[in-house]
C-alpha positions in Angstrom: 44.5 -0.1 -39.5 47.9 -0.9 -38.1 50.3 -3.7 -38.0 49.4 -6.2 -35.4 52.9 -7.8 -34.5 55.0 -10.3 -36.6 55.5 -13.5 -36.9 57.7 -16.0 -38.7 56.0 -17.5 -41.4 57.3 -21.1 -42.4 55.4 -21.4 -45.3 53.9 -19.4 -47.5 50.9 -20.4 -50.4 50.2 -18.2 -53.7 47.0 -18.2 -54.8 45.8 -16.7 -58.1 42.3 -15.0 -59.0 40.3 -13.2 -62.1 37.1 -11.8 -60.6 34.9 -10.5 -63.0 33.7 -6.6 -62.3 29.8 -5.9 -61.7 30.6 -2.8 -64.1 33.3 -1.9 -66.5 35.8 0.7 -65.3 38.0 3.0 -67.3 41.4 3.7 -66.5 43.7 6.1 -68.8 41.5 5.5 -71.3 41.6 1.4 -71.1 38.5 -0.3 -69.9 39.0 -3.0 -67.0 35.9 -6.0 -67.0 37.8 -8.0 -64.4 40.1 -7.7 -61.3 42.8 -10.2 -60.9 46.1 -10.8 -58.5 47.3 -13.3 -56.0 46.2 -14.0 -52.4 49.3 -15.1 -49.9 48.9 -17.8 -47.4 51.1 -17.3 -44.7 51.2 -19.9 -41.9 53.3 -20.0 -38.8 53.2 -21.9 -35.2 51.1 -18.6 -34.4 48.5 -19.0 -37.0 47.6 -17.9 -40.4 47.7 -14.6 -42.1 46.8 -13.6 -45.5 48.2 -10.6 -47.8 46.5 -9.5 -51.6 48.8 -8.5 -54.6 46.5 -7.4 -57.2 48.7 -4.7 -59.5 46.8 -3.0 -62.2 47.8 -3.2 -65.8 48.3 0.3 -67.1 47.9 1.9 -63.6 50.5 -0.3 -61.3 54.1 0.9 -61.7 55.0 -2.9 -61.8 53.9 -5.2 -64.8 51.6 -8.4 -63.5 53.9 -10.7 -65.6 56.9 -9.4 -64.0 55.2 -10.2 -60.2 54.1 -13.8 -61.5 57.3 -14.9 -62.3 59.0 -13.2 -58.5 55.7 -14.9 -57.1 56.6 -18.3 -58.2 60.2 -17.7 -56.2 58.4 -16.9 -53.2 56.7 -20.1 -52.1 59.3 -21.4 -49.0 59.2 -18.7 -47.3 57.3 -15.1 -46.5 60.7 -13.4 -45.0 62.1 -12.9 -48.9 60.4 -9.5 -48.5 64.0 -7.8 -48.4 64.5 -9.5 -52.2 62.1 -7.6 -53.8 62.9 -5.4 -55.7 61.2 -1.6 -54.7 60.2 -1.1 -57.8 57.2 -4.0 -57.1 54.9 -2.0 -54.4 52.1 -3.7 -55.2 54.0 -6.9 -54.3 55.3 -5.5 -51.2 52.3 -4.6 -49.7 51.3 -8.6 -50.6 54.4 -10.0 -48.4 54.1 -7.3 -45.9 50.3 -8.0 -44.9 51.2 -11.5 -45.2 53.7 -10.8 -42.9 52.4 -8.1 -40.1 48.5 -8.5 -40.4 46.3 -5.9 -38.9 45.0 -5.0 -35.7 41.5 -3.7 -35.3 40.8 0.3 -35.6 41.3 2.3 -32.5 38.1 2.9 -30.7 36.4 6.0 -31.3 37.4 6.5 -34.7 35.5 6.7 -37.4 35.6 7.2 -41.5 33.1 8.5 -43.7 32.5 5.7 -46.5 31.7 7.3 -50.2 29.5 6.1 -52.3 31.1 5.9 -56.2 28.4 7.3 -58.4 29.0 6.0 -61.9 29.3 8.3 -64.8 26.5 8.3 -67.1 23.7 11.0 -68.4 22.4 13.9 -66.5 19.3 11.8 -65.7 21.6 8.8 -64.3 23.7 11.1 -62.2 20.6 12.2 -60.5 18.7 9.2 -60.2 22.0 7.2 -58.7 22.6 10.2 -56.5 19.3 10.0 -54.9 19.4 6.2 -54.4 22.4 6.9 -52.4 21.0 9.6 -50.5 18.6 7.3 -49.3 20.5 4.8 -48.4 22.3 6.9 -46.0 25.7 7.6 -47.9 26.5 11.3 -46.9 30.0 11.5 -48.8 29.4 11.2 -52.8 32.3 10.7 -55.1 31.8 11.2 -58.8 34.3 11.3 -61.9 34.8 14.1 -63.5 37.6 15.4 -66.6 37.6 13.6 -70.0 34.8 15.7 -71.1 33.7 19.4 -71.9 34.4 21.1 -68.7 31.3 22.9 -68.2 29.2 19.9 -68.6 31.0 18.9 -65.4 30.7 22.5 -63.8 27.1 21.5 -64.8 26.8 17.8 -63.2 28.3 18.9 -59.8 26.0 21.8 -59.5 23.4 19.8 -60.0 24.2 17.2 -57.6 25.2 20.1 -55.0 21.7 21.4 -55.5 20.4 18.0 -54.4 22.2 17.2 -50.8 21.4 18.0 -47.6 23.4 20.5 -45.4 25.7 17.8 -44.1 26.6 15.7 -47.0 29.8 16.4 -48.9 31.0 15.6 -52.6 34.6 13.9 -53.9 35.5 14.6 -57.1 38.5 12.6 -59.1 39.5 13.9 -62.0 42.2 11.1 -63.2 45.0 13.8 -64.0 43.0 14.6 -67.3 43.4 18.1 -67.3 45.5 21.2 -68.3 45.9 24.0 -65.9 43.7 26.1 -67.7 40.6 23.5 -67.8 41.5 22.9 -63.8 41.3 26.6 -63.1 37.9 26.9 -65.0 36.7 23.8 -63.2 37.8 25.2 -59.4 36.2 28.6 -60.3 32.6 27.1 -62.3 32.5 25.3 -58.8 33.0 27.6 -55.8 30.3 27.7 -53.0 29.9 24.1 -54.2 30.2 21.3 -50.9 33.5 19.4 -52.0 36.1 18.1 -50.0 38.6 17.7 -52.4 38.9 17.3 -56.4 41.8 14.7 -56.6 44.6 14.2 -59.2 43.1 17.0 -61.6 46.0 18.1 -63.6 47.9 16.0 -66.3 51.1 18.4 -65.6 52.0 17.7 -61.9 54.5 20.8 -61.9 51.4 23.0 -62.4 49.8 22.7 -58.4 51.5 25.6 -57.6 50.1 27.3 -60.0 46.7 26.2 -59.5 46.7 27.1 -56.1 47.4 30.6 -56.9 44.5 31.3 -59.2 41.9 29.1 -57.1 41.3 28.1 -53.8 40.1 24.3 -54.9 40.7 21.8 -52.4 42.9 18.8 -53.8 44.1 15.7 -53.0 47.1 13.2 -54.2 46.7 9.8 -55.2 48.4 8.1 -57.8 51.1 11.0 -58.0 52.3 10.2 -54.7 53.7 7.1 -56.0 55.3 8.6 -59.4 56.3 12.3 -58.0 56.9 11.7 -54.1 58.8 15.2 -54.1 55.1 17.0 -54.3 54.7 16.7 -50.8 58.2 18.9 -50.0 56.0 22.0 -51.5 54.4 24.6 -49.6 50.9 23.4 -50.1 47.7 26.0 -49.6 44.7 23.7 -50.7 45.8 20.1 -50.3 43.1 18.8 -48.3 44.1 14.9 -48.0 46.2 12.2 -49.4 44.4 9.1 -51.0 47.1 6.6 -50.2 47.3 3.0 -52.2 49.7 0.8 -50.6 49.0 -1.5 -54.0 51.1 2.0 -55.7 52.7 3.1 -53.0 54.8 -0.4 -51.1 54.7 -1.6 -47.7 54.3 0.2 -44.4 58.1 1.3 -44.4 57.1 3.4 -47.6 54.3 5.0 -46.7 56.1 6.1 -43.3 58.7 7.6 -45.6 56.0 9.7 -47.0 55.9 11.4 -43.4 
């Protein structure tokens, strides 16, 4: 997706919501039941345009009460975007959508869509794992770290046993683990069909390192927003970026990432 043109907005309306989650998720240890944030209503002579500023207690680098109370500044006018303050991406991205909309993907393109396979027993992992198979998913993500290490060695070896040639695994581990459990992991896995393992080391100085003693691929996600500088490295194994504008800011800051 890419900015479709922009347009002066004359008004701008703030809408909050709490949407209640199908399924609990964990994050850092905290477990979410609901998704909440604000949609922005953005109307001009051209039309209307809409923008969604949903930061993440815990996870966002902004606090929601802090982007409330900017929010309830905000309501004459969607051009305040230079007021706010960098440190609110997740607000940013809000104003900026609100602001630029989208166009439509480029023809020809295409993206692989993944199918999140919850965490659960041996038995579950397999059983949700098949359903998706046969619904056509071909890229399978799974969760892995926060647990004994080989049991997860275990679980994707398992699932790798059960794909066909062209379907491919994602693995996040939530930056849960020390170099040493990381290096286990990438070695207990090889041959296996993953694209990349993101985030899998608490100590972010440690990649280098990693990449030394295993040929893992990896991806960045929330460390992009918290250690930019990890992209000035010399990179062997980074095989793709996982980019939340929600962590990340508007389409000016994730330019500056490249």
């Amino acid at each position: 997706m890419s900015p479709s043109g922009s347009f002066d907005p004359v008004s701008l309306d703030v809408f909050s919501y709490r949407l209640a989650l199908t399924a609990p998720v964990v994050i850092y240890g905290a477990k979410k039941t609901f998704a909440e944030g604000w949609l922005l209503r953005a109307e001009s002579d051209a039309g209307v345009r809409w923008g969604d500023v949903a930061p993440l207690a815990g996870y966002s680098l902004e606090n929601p009460d802090d982007v409330r109370q900017i929010l309830s500044t905000l309501r004459d006018t969607a051009n305040d975007q230079a007021r706010v303050d960098v440190r609110f991406p997740s607000l940013q991205w809000g104003l900026d959508t609100a602001r630029w909309g989208y166009s439509q993907r480029p023809a020809g393109t295409s993206v692989p869509i993944a199918r999140l396979i919850q965490r659960g027993s041996m038995a579950d992992t397999e059983q949700a794992t098949q359903a998706a198979l046969e619904a056509g998913f071909r890229t399978l993500k799974y969760k892995v770290g926060g647990r004994n290490v080989a049991d997860d060695i275990a679980m994707v070896k398992h699932v790798a046993s059960m794909l066909p040639p062209e379907a491919r695994i994602r693995l996040d581990a939530n930056r849960s683990w020390s170099l040493e459990d990381a290096v286990r992991f990438g070695i207990g896995v090889e041959g296996s069909p993953i694209t990349f393992v993101e985030e899998p080391l608490i100590d972010v100085s440690a990649y280098m390192q990693l990449e030394q003693r295993t040929s893992m691929p990896l991806a960045l996600d929330e460390s992009l927003a918290r250690s930019p500088d990890l992209l000035q490295r010399d990179w062997k194994n980074l095989a793709a970026l996982v980019l939340k504008p929600t962590l990340l800011g508007g389409h000016a800051a994730l330019a500056r990432l490249f």
